[in-house]
N, C-alpha and C positions, 0 to 999 in steps of 0.2 A: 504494500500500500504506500508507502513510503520509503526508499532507500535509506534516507538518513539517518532512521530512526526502527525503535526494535520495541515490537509490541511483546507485554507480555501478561499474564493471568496472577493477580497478587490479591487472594482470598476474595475470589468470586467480582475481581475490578479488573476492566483492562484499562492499563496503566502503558507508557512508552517514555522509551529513553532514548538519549542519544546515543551514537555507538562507541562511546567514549563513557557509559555508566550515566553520563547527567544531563541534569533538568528532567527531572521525571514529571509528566504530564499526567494526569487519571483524566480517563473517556468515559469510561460509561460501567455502573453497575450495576448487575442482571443478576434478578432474584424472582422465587415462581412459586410453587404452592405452599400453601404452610401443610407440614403432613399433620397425620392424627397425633403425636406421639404416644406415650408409652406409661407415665407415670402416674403413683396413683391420683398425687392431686388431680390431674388433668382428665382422666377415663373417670369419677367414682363421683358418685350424687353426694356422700358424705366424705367430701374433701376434710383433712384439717384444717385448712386454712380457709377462714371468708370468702376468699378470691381465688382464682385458679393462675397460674403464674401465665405471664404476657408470652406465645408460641408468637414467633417470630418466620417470616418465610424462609424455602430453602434456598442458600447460596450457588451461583455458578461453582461448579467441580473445576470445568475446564471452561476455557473462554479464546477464539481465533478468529484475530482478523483477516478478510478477506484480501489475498493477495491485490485484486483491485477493486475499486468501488469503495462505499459507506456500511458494506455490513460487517459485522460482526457473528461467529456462529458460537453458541452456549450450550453444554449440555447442565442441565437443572435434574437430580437424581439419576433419572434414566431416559432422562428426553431428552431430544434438542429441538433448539430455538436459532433463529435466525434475526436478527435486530439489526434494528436502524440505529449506526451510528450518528447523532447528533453534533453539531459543531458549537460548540457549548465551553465554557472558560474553564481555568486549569483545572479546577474540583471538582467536574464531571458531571453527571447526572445518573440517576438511580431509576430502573424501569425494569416493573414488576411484569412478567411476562405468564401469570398464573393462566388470565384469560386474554392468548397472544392477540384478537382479533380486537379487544379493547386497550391495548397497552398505550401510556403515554404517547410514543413515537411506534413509528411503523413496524410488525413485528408480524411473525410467522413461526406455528408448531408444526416440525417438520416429521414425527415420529406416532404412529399410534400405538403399537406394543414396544417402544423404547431400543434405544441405540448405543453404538459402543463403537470406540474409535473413530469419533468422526472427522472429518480431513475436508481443505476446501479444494474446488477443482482449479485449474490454471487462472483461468479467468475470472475467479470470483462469480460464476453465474450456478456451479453442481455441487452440490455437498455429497459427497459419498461417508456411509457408515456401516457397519455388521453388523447380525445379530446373531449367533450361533455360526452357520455355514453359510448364510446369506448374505451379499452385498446389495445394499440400497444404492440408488442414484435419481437423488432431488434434485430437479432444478427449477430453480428459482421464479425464470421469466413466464414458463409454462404455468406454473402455479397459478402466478398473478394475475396472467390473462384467464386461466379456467375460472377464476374469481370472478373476475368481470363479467364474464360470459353468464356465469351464473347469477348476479346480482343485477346482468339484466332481463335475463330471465324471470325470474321471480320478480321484478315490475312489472313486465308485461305480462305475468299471469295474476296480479294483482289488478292491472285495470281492467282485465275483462273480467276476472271474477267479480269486480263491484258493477260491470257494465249486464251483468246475466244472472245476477244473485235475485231466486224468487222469493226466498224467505231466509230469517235469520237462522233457522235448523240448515239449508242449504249452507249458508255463507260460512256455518262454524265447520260443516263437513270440509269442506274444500280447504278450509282453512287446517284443519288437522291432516289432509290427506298431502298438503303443499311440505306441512312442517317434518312429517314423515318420510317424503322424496327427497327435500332438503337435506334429513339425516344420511338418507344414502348417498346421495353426491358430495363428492370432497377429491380434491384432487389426494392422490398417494403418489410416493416413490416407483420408481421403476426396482421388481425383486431377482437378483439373480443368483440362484443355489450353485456354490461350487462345491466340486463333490473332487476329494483328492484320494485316490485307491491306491493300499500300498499292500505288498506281499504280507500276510499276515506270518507271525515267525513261529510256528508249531515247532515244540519236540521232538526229536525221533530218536528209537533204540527200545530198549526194553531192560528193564530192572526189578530183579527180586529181593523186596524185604524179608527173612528168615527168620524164626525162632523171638519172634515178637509176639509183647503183649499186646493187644491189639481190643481198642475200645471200639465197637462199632457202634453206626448208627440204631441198629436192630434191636430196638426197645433199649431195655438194661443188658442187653451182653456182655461179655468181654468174655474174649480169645486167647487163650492160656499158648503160647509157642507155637504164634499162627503164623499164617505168610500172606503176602501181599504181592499180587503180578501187574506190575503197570508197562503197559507197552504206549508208548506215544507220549500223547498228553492225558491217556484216561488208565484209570484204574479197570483193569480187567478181570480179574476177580483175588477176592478174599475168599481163606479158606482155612479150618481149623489141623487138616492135615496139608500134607508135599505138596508143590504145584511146581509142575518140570516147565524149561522156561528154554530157548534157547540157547544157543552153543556162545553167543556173541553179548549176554547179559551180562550184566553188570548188577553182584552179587553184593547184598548188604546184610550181614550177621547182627542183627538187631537183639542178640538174648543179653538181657537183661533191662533193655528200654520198652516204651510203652508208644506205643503207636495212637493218635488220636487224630478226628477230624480235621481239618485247618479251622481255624477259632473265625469267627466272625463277628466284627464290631461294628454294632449296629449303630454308635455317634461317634463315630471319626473325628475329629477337623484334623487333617494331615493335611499344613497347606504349605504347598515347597514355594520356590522362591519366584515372586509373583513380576508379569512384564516382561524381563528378560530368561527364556526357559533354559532350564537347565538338563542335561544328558544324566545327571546321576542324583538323587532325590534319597538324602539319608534317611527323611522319614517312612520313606518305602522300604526300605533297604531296612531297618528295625525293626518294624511292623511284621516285615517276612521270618527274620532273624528270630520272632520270637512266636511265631507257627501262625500269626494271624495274613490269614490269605483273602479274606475277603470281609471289603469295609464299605460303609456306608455313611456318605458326612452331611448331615442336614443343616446346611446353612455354611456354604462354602464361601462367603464374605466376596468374591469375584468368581470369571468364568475362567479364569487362569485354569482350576482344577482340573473343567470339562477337559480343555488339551491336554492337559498331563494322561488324562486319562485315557485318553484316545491315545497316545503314545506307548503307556502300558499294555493295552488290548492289540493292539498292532505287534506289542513284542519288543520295541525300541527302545523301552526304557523296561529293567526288573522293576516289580511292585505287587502287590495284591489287587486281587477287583477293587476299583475304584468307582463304587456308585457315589450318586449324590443329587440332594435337590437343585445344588446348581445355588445363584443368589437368592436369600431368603427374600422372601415376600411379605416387608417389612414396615416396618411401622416410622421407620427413618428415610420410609421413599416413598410412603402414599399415604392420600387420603382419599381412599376408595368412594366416588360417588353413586354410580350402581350396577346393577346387577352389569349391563353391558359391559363398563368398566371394567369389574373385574374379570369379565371373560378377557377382556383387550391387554391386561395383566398377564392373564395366565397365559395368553397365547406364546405367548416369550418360551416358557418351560412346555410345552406341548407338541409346538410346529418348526421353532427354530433351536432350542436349548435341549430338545428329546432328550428328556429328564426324566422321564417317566414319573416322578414326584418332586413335590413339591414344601418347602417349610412356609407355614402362614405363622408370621413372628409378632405376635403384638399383633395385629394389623385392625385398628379399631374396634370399632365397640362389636356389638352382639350381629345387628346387623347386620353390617361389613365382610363379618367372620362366615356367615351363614351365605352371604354372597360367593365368597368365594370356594366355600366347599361345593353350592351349586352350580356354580363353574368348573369347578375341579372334575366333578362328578360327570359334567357335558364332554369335557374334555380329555377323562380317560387319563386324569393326573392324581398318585396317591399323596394325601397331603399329611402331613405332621404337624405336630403346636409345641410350643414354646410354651413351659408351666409357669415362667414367670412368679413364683411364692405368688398365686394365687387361687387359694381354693377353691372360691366360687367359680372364678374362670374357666376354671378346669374341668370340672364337674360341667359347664355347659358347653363345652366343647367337646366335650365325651357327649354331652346328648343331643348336639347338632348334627354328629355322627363321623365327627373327625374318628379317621382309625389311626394316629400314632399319635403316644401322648413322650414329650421329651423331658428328660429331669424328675427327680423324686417328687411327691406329692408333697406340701411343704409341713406338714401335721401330722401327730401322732399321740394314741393309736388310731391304728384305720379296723373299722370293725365290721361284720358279716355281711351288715346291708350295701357299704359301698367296693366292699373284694366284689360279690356276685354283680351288683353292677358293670364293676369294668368287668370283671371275665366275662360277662354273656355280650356285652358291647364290643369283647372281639378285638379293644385298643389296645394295641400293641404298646408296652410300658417300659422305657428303657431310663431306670432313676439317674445313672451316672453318679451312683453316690462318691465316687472321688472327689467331686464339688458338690455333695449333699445338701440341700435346703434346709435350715434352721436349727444348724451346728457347725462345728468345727470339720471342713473337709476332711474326708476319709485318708486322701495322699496324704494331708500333715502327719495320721500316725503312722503312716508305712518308712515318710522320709525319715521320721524317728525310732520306728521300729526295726526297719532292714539298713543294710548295709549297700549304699547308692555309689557311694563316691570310688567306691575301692573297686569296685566288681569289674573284672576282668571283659565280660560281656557285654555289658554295657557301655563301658568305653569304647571299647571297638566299633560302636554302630551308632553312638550319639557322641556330636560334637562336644568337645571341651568346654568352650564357654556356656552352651547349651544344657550340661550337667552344673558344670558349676553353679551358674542361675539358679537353678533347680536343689542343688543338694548341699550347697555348704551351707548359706544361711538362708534361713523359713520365716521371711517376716512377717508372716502368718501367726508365729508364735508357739508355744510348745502346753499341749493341755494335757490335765487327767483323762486317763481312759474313758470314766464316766463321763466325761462331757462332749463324746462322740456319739452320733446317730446314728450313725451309716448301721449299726447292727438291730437299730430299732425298724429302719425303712426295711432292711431287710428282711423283718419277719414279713411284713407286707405281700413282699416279693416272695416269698416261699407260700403264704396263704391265698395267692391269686395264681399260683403256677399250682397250687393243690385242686382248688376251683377251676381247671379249666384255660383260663388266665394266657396269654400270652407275655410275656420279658424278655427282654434284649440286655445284651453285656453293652454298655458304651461308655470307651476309657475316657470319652470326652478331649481326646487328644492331649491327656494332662504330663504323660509321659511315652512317650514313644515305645510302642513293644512292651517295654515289662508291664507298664502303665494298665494294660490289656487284664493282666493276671494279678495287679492288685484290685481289678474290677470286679471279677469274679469272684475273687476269694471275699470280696467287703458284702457280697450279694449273697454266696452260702454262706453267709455268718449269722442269717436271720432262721437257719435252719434248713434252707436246702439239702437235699443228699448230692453228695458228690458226682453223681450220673446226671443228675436234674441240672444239675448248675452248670 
């Protein structure tokens, strides 16, 4: 836009300098919805306080000027906007672009189910952005003219409707049948799916486990000096006696260890290094190290994860299944206003993010919530909640008919009426009492109870400073046994998996790999048997 000078985004202001650092000018700052948020003052009829504290809109993320011309492109949470740069004195001007088509100066919402990366085109006239595998291409002048076009349209079906209106029942129909066509016309982006095929990296050979104790899936088994024949990438059979194998296997004398499933962590957050990807991902590489093969992360904070993950399923990088809702559906990016809406939400994790599920986090009130599970539901996306230390919340979220509830229930004891509840509701309960609700984290007694620092295993697969953080000082603090929960939620947990009940292990990503196994063990502490757990 200017040679001389170097535009840049400084907390949601585009700001410009010269290229020498000085005289910094501020242009223009772009701000856009205020979301629901989250807290109790703000969601609860019986606030503490008289007042609800002042919600503020959300700031520009990113902010770019257009290589030429007056505009400006903004992305506001997970939209973008395109504004009219003003020429306006050195302290700039402030333009709320919640409702672009009413903003101070000239302004345009360029996204309906939301954007990422977006970039201008040479000339300041196409904005290109992604969303999962698809690339958009907006431009601008077409927009404006389909505007026009439309806006004279809708005059001249206004003068003849008042010129042929027989009666006011007539005049309201037309009038609601206009404002309905209206909703369908809007100009969109041009979509283009790029689809990248790569050789998937399969296994090959064949390997026998021997003279293993072997836990199987099969009710309560175990397998006293079984064997185990894997050819490929699958398990081809187990078997309590010999199982002859080829000339060219690769023989594994297992007697005296114990063979069990790959563990599966149903609340991940394993998030490797975001922006620029990386080829080796230590918290992959731990996660495996300590037998957990397959994980599940609700509420992956960016879409960083979906690629890694596609990079493990392809073979290119070692890791465990890498599921995940993908960005939670969150109460610091919307304020859902309806049912449509949130279908235009969820299209993101459905059509472009194939997510197959989804985390609704907070995401306002009862309403809201109930929107988007009947979106979810249209859409063929499994959704999870967020417990939030909120009982009642929870409780009607179990009976709006979310099936995953995240985090321990924040209260105790839980008794017969509400175990049978959730067991027959079929929600699926993953406490993560490692960060247990309404005590003392379950990791502070492990980091005080076992031996972290020293373990030969763990060093190996978790970074240095990464442990360090972690195990020399707990500023968390150090408590009496008694004043830990995690074995009280776990009775819970054992009286809902007795009932029927579904439970999930989720280390909560609080420790990489072993993290996994002080999860399980804080979960049969409420009385599990060790098969069940």
């Amino acid at each position: 836009a200017n040679s001389n000078r170097l535009f840049l985004n400084h907390d949601g202001e585009l700001v410009s300098i010269r290229l020498d650092g000085t005289d910094l000018q501020k242009h223009i700052k772009i701000d856009g919805i205020t979301v629901y948020g989250s807290s109790y003052n703000e969601n609860h009829l019986l606030a503490d306080t008289p007042t609800a504290p002042k919600k503020t809109p959300s700031k520009a993320s990113e902010i770019y000027k257009a290589p030429k011309g007056d505009y400006a492109l903004a992305k506001i949470n997970n939209d973008l906007y395109v504004v009219t740069v003003p020429l306006v004195g050195k302290d700039g001007v402030t333009v709320n672009v919640k409702d672009a088509d009413k903003a101070s100066f000239p302004a345009m919402k360029l996204t309906e189910f939301g954007g990422e990366f977006p970039s201008w085109g040479a000339e300041g006239n196409l904005v290109f952005w992604t969303l999962g595998n698809t690339l958009f291409t907006y431009n601008i002048p077409e927009a404006k003219l389909f505007k026009e076009e439309l806006a004279r349209e809708k005059k001249e079906k206004a003068l003849l409707a008042a010129a042929e209106k027989e009666s006011e029942d007539d005049e309201k129909k037309e009038e609601d049948e206009e404002k309905e066509e209206e909703e369908e016309k809007k100009y969109t982006a041009i979509e283009q799916q790029i689809e990248v095929k790569v050789n998937r990296a399969i296994p090959q050979g064949e390997v026998l486990i021997k003279n293993a104790r072997i836990v199987s899936m099969k009710e309560d088994e175990i397998i006293e000096n079984g064997w185990i024949h894997i050819v490929d990438n699958r398990i081809a059979k187990v078997s309590a006696s010999a199982i002859s194998a080829g000339a060219k296997a690769h023989i594994i004398d297992a007697k005296g260890q114990t063979v069990v499933p790959g563990f599966v962590d149903t609340h991940a957050h394993m998030w490797p290094a975001w922006g620029l990807h990386k080829n080796h991902v230590w918290v992959y590489a731990a996660n495996l190290a300590y037998g957990v093969t397959t994980t599940r992360d609700p509420q992956t904070a960016t879409t960083d994860v979906l690629t890694y993950a596609d990079m493990v399923e392809a073979g290119q990088i070692p890791g465990p299944r890498v599921y995940s809702t993908g960005p939670g559906v969150g109460f610091w990016g919307y304020n859902i206003t309806s049912l449509k809406h949130a279908k235009n939400v969820l299209k993101q994790y459905s059509k472009y993010y194939n997510t197959k599920t989804i985390k609704m986090y907070l995401t306002g009130n009862r309403k809201h919530r109930q929107w988007i599970i009947e979106a979810a539901k249209e859409q063929e996306l499994m959704p999870t909640t967020e417990g939030g230390l909120d009982f009642k919340l929870n409780i009607t979220q179990i009976l709006d008919g979310y099936p995953g509830h995240e985090h321990s229930f924040p209260i105790y004891p839980l008794y017969e009426d509400f175990t049978s509840f959730v067991a027959q509701s079929k929600t699926a309960y993953t406490p993560t009492l490692l960060v247990s609700y309404g005590g003392p984290w379950a990791e502070n007694y492990f980091y005080a109870t076992e031996e972290v620092q020293g373990d030969a295993k763990i060093n190996r697969f978790t970074p240095k400073s990464e442990l360090d953080t972690k195990s020399r000082r707990r500023n968390a603090g150090w408590f009496m046994k008694e004043e830990y929960v995690f074995e009280d939620h776990a009775v819970f947990v054992n009286d809902l998996v007795k009932a029927g009940g579904i439970a999930g292990v989720g280390s909560h990503g609080q420790l990489q790999g072993l993290g996994y196994h002080w999860e399980l063990w804080s979960m049969q502490s409420g009385g599990l048997s060790n098969h069940n757990a």
